[in-house]
C-alpha positions as a Markdown table, in Angstrom:
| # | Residue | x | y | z |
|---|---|---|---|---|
| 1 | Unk | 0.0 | 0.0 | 0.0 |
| 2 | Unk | 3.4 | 1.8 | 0.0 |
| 3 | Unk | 3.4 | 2.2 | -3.5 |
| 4 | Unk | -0.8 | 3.7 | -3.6 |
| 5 | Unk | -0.1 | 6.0 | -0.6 |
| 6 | Unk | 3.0 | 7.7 | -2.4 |
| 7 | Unk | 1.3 | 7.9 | -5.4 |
| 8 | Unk | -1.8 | 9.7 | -4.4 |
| 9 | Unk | 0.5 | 12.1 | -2.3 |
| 10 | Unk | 2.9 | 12.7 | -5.8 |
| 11 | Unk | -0.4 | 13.5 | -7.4 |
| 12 | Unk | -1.8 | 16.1 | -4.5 |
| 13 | Unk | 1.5 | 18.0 | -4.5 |
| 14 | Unk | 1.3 | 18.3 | -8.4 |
| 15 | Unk | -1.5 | 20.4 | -8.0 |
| 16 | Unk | -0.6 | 21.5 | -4.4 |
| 17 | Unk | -3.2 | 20.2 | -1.8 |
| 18 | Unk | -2.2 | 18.8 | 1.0 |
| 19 | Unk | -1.2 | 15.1 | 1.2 |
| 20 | Unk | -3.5 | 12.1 | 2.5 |
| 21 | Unk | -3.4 | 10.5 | 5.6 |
| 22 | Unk | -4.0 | 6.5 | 6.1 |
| 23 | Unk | -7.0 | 5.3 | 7.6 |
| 24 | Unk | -7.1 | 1.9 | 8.4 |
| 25 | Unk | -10.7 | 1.6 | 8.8 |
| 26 | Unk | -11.3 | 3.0 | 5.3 |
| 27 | Unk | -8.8 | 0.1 | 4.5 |
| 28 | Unk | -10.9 | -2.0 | 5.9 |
| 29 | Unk | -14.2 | -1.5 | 4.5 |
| 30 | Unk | -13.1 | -1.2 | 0.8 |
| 31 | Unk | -11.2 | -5.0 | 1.5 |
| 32 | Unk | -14.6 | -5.9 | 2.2 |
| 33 | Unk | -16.0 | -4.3 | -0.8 |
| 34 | Unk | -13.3 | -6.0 | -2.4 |
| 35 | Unk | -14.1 | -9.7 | -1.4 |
| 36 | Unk | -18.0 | -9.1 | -2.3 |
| 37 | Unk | -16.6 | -8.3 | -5.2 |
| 38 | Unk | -14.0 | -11.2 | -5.7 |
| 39 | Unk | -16.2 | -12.8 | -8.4 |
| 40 | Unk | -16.6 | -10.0 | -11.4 |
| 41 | Unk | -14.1 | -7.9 | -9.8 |
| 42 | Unk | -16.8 | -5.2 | -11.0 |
| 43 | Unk | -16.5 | -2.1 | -9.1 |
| 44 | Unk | -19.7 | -0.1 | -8.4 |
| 45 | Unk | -19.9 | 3.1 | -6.9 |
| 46 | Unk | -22.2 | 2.3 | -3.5 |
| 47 | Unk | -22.6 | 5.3 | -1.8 |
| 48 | Unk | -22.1 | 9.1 | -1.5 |
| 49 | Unk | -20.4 | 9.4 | 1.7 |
| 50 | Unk | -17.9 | 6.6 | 1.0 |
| 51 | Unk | -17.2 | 6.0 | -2.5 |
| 52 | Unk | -15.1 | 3.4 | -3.8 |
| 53 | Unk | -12.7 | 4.0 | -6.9 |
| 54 | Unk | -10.5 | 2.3 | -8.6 |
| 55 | Unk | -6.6 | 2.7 | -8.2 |
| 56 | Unk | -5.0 | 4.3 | -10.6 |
| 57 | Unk | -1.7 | 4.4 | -9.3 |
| 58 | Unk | 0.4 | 1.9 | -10.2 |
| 59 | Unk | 3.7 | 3.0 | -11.5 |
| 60 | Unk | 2.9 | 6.3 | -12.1 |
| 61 | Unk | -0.2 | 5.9 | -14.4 |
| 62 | Unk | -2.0 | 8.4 | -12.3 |
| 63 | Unk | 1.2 | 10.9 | -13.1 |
| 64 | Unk | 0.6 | 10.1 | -16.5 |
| 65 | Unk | -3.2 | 10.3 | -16.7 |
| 66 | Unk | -2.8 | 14.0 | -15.1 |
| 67 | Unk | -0.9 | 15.3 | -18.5 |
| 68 | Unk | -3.3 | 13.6 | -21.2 |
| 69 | Unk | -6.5 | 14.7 | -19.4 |
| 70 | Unk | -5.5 | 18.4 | -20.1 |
| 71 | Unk | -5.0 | 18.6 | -15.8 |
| 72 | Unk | -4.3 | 20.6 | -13.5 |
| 73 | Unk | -6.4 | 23.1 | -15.6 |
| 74 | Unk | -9.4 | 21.7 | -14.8 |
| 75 | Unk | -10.7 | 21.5 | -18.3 |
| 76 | Unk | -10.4 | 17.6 | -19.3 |
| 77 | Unk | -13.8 | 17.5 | -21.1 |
| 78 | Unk | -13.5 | 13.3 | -20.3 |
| 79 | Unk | -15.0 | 11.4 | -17.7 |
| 80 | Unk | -12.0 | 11.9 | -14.5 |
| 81 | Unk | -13.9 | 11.6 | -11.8 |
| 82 | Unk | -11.2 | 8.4 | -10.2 |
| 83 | Unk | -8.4 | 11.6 | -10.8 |
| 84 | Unk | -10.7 | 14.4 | -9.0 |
| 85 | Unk | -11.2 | 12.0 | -6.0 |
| 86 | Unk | -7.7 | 11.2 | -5.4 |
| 87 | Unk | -6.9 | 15.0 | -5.5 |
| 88 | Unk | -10.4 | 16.6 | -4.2 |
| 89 | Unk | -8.7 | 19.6 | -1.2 |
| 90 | Unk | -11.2 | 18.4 | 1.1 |
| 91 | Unk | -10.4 | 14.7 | 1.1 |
| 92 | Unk | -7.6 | 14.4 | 4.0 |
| 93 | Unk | -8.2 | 10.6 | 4.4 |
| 94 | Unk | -7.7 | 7.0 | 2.3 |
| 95 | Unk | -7.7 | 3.6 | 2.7 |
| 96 | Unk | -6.9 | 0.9 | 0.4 |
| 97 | Unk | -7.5 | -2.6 | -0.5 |
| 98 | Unk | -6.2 | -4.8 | -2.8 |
| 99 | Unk | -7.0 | -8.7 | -3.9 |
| 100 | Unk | -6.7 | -10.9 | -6.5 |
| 101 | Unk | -10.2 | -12.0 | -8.5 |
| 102 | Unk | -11.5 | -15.1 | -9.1 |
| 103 | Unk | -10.7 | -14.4 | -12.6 |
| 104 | Unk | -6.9 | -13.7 | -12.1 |
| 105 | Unk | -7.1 | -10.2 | -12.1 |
| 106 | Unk | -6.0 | -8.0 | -9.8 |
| 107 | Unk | -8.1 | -6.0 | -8.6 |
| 108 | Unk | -7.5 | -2.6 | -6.6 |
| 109 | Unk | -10.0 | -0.3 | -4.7 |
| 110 | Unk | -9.8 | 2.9 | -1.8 |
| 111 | Unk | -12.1 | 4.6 | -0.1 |
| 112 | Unk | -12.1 | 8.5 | 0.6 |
| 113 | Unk | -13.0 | 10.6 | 3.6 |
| 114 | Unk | -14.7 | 12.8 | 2.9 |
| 115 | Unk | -15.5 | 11.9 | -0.5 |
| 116 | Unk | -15.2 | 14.8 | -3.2 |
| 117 | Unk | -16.2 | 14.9 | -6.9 |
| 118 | Unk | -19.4 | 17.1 | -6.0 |
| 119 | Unk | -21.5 | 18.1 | -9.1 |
| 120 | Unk | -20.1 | 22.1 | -10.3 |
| 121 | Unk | -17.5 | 22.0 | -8.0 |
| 122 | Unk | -13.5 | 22.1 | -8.6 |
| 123 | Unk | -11.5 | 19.7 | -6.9 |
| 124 | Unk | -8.6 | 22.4 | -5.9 |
């Protein structure tokens, strides 16, 4: 979790807000997402106050996703919703889980307090 903590952090200071702290107990309920899950591996979003979103952070893809989305500007005109999260200002907690499917697949998942990625808001 190392390697998902340091990423989201790399991706806040890019765009300076404030890094995330770890929460074990948000580490704990997306593992459980994650084993309801096991299965499909499919990841639906369950709930406003705690939303689950996919990792983007291995090896720098996040890093990388930030420069072909047209960000920090704010003006991606795509779908980025798993970036805004991990860099929303007024998200200062994260917990992630990680397992492999039934399917083989690995499959990756973190939970945000408090969530961002409001409707006509900016995440910074």
């Amino acid at each position: 979790m190392d390697q998902i903590m340091e990423g989201h952090n790399m991706a806040r200071e890019a765009v300076g807000v404030p890094p995330l702290v770890w929460e074990q107990n948000l580490a704990t309920y997306a593992k459980a997402y994650l084993e309801y899950r096991r299965h499909d591996c499919k990841l639906i979003y369950l709930s406003l106050t705690l939303s689950a979103k996919i990792s983007l952070l291995v090896q720098g893809s996040l890093l990388r996703m930030l420069s072909t989305l047209g960000l920090p500007k704010n003006n991606a005109g795509k779908d980025c919703s798993d970036y805004t999260q991990v860099v929303w200002r007024t998200t200062i907690r994260v917990g992630c889980g990680q397992i492999k499917c039934d399917g083989g697949d690995i499959f990756t998942a973190c939970e945000y307090y408090p969530p961002g990625n409001y409707v006509g808001a900016k995440p910074y």
